[in-house]
C-alpha positions in Angstrom: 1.0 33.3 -4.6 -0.7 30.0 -4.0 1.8 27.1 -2.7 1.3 24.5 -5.2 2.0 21.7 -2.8 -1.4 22.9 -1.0 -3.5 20.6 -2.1 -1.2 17.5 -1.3 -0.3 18.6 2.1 -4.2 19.1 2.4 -4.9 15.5 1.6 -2.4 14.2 4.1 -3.6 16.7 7.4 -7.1 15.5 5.8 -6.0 11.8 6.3 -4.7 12.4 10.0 -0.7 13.1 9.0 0.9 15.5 11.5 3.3 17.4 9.8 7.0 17.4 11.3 10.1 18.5 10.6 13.7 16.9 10.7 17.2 18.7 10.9 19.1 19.0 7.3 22.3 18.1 8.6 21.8 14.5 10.0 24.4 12.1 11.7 26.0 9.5 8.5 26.2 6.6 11.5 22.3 5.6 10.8 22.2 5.6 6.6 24.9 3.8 6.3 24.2 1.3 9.0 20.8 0.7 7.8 21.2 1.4 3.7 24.8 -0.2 3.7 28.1 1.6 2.5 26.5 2.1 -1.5 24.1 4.8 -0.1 27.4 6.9 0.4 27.7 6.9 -3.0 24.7 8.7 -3.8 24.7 11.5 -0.5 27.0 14.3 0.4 28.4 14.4 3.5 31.1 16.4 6.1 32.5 15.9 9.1 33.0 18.1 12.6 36.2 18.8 13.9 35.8 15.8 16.3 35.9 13.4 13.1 31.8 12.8 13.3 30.7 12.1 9.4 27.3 14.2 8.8 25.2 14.3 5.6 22.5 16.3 3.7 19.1 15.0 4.5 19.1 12.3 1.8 15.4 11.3 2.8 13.0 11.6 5.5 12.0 7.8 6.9 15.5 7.4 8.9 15.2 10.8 10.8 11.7 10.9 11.2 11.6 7.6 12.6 14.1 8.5 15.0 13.0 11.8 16.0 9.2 10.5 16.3 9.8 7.4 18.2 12.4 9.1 20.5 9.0 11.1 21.7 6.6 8.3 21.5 7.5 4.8 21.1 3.5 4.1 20.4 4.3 6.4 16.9 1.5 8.0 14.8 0.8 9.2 11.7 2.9 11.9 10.8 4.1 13.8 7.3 6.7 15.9 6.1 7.4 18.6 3.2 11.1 19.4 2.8 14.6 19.5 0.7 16.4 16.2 0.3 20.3 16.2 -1.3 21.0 13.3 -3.4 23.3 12.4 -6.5 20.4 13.2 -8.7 19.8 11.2 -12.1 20.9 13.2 -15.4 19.4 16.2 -16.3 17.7 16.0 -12.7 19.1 18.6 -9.8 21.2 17.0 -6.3 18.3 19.4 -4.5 14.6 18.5 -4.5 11.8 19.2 -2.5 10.1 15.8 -1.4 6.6 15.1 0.7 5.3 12.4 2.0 3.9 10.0 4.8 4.6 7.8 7.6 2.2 5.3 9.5 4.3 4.5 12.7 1.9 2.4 14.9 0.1 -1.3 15.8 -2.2 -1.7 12.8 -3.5 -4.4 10.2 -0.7 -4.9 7.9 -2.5 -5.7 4.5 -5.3 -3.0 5.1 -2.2 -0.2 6.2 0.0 -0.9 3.1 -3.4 -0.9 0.7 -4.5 3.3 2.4 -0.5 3.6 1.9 -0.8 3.0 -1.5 -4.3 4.6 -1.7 -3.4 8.1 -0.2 -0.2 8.3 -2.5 -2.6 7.9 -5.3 -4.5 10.7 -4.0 -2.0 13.4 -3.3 -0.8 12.4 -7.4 -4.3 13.3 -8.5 -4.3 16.7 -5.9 -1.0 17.5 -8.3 -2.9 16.9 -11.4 -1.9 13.7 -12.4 -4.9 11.1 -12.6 -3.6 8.4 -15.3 -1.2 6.4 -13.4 0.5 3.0 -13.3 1.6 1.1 -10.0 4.2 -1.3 -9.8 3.7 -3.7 -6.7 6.8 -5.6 -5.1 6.9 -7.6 -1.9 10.5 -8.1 -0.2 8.5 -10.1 2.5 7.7 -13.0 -0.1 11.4 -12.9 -1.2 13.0 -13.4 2.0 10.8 -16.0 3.0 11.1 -18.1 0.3 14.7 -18.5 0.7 14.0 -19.0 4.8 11.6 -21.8 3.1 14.0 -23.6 1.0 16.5 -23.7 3.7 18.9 -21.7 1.5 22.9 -21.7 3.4 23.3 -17.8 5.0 25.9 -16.7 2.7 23.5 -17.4 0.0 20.7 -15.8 1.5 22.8 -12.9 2.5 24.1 -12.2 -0.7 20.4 -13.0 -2.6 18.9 -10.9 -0.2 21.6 -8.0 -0.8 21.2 -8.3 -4.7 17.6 -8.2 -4.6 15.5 -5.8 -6.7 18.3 -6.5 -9.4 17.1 -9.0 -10.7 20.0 -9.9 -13.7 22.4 -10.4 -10.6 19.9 -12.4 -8.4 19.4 -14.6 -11.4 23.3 -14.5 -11.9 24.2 -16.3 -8.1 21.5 -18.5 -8.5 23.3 -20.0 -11.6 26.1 -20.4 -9.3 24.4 -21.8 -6.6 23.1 -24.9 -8.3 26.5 -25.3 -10.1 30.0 -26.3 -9.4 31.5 -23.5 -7.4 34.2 -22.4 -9.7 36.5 -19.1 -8.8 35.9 -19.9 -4.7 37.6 -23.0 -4.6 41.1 -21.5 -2.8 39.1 -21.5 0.8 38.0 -25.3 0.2 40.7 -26.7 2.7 39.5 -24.0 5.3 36.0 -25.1 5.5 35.6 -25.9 9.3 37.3 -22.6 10.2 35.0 -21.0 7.5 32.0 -22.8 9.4 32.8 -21.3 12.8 33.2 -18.2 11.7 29.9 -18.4 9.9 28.1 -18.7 13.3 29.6 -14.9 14.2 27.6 -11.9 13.1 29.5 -11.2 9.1 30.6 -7.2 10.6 32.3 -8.9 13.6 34.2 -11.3 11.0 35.0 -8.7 8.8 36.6 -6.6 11.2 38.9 -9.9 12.2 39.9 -9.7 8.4 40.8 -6.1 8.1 42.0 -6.0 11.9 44.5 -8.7 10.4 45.3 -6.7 7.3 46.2 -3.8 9.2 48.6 -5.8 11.6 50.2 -7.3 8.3 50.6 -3.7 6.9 48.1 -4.0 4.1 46.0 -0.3 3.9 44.7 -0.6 0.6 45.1 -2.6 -2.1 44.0 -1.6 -5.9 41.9 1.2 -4.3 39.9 -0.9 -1.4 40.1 -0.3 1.9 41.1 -3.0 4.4 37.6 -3.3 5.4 36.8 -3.4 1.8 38.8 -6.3 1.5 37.6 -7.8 4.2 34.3 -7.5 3.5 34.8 -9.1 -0.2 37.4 -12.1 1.6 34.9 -13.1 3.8 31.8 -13.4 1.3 33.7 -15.5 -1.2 35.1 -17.5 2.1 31.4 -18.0 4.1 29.9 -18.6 -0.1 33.1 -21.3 -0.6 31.9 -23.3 2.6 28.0 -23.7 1.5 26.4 -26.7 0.5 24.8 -25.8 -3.2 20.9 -25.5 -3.7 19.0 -28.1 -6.0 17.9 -27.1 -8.7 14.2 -26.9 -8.0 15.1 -25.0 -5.5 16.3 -22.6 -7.7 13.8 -22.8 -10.0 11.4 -21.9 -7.3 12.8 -18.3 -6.7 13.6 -18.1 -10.2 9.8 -18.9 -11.0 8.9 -16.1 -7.9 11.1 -13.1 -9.7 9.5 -13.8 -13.2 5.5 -13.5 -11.7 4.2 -10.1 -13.4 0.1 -10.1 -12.7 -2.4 -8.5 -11.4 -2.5 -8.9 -7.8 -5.0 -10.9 -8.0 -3.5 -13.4 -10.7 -0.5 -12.8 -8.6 -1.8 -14.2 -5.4 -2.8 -17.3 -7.3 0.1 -17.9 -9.0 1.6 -17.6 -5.5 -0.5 -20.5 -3.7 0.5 -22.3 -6.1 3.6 -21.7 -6.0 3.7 -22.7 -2.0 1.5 -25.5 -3.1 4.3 -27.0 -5.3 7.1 -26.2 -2.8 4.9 -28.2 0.1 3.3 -24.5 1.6 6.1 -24.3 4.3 4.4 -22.1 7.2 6.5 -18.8 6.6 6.0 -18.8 3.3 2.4 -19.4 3.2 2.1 -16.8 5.7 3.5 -14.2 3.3 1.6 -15.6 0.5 -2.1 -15.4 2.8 -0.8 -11.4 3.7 -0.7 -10.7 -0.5 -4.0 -12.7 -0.6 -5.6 -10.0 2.1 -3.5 -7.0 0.4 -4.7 -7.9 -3.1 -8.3 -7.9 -1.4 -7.7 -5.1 0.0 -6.6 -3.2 -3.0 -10.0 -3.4 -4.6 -11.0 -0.4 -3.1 -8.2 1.7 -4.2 -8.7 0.1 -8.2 -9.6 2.9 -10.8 -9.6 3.2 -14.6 -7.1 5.3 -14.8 -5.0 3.1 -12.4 -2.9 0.2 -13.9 -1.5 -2.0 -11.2 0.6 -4.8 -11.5 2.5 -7.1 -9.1 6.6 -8.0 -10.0 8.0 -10.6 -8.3 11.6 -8.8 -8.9 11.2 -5.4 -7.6 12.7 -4.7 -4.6 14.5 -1.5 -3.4 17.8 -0.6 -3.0 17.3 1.0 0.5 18.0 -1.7 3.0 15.4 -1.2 5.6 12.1 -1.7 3.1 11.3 -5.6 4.2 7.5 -6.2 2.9 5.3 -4.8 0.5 6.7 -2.0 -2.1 5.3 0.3 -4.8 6.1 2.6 -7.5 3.9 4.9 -9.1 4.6 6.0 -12.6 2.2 8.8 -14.7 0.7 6.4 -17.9 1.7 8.6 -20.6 5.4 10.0 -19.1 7.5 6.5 -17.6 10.4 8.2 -18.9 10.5 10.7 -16.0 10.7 8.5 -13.2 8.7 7.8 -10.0 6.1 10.3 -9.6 5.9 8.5 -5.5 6.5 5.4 -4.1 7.0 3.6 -0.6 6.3 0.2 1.3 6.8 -1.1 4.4 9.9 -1.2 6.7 9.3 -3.2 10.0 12.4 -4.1 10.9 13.7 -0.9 11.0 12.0 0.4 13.8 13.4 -1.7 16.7 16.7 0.0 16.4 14.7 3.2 17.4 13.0 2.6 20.6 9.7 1.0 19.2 7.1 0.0 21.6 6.6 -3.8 20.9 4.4 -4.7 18.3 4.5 -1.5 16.5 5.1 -1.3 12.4 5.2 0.9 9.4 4.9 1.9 6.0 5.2 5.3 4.4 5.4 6.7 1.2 7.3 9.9 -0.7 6.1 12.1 -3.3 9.1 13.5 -5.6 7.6 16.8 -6.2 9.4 18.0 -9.1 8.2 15.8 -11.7 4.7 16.9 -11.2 4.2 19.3 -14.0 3.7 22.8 -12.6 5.4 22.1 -9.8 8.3 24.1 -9.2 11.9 22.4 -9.1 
């Protein structure tokens, strides 16, 4: 019988991809670290006999990374083809089969994510789908507009939390440029709340819950101490922050609402950093779209619609620059047919040589039709 997936696998070992393998059981230390105590939420986990939480492979970037880099801090180019376990959507199974591809290495950022893009494109078509449309995001832009505007670090902790929701981003920035209303209980602690601010937030919050648990407080409607802790100390670091102006906030408001081609979207963007006085780290984000957007001519197609949104972000925590989506034209309603981005920052944590960077991509398999689930 002839593997269906052969032609996609073909495209990646055609490409350069190594294909590796990762263990199904995985350690729950790094997804939660890195994706944040939601993720849990949506995997299924166990624990040893020693107390060690494990999970079902929920994806493949985390363990690859670690496995890969553990070998060879310079990385490579290397694919996979496996079962992931995940609180699937309705009407879609906890079980799937997912492929894909990460570039591990020291490489030109704009022309990487653009082949990124352009292979994922390819190994849609080698699973019969041709007529596709590409949503383009850029958590990189985000983050440094709000380094730009000088926005406090409970602000920009939160923002950058909340983003790639756009209706809640939108939401704190109302509050930001208002009267802080609800918060105003910690306004008499605000040079205790300013010390603590220069801690790192985990170290804070285990202060909180550490003196919760002296006091005798466990849980309280449901939450955890470190629950608790965790929600005390946001609402105490957001009490002691100066509020934004408003055309600061109009600013990332004005970033979020930017739907364009890349091209139109790279304008719109210098002169965006043109009105905001082009502070270096943003205009540095803004000149790596420019070269991206450049570089995506190559992988442009009729059958391709691509578009840039300012708002779309993912929920994983470790994506930090340019992200994509890819959606078959005449079927949105069945999700992502693949989609990926870069991730950076996630690869010092693993032992990566200095210098090196990333961006991968995943396939979800089953919504290919044909493909068995």
């Amino acid at each position: 019988m002839t593997d269906p997936l052969a032609p996609a696998l073909q495209a990646l070992r055609d490409a350069g991809f190594t294909l590796v393998d990762v263990p199904v059981l995985l350690p729950m230390e790094d997804f939660v670290r890195i994706s944040g105590e939601e993720f849990r939420r949506r995997i299924f986990t166990t624990m040893d006999n020693r107390g060690t939480e494990y999970c079902l492979r929920p994806e493949f970037t985390i363990p690859v990374c670690r496995q890969r880099l553990a070998a060879n801090p310079a990385g490579g180019r290397f694919s996979y083809s496996g079962r992931i376990f995940r609180n699937g959507r309705p009407g879609e199974a906890d079980e799937v089969w997912q492929i894909g591809g990460e570039v591990i290495g020291n490489h030109d950022v704009a022309a990487e994510d653009a082949a990124a893009l352009a292979l994922s494109l390819h190994v849609c078509r080698s699973l019969g789908v041709a007529a596709l449309d590409v949503t383009l995001g850029d958590v990189g832009l985000f983050a440094a507009l709000l380094e730009a505007l000088g926005v406090p670090p409970a602000w920009k902790r939160r923002l950058t939390a909340l983003f790639g929701d756009p209706a809640r981003v939108v939401e704190t920035l109302s509050h930001m440029a208002e009267a802080r209303s609800g918060i105003t209980d910690f306004a008499g602690h605000g040079p205790i709340i300013k010390a603590l601010s220069e801690f790192p937030a985990e170290n804070v919050g285990q202060l909180f819950a550490d003196i919760l648990s002296i006091a005798g407080v466990k849980t309280v409607g449901g939450r955890t101490t470190g629950e608790i802790a965790e929600r005390v100390l946001e609402q105490a670091m957001l009490a002691a922050e100066e509020m934004i102006p408003e055309a600061h906030a109009a600013a990332i408001r004005d970033l979020l609402s930017l739907e364009a081609e890349p091209d139109a979207a790279a304008k719109a963007l210098d002169a965006l950093s043109a009105r905001i006085g082009r502070p270096a780290r943003f205009q540095a984000a803004v000149d790596l779209f420019a070269a991206r957007a450049a570089a995506l001519q190559a992988v442009r197609r009729p059958d391709v619609r691509m578009r840039f949104a300012g708002a779309f972000g993912r929920k994983l925590g470790y994506y930090d620059g340019f992200v994509f989506d890819i959606h078959q034209t005449t079927r949105p309603d069945i999700g992502q047919l693949a989609g990926g981005g870069r991730y950076d920052g996630l690869l010092a944590g693993f032992g990566a040589a200095p210098g090196v960077k990333a961006v991968g991509f995943a396939v979800w398999t089953e919504r290919f039709p044909g493909v068995p689930t």
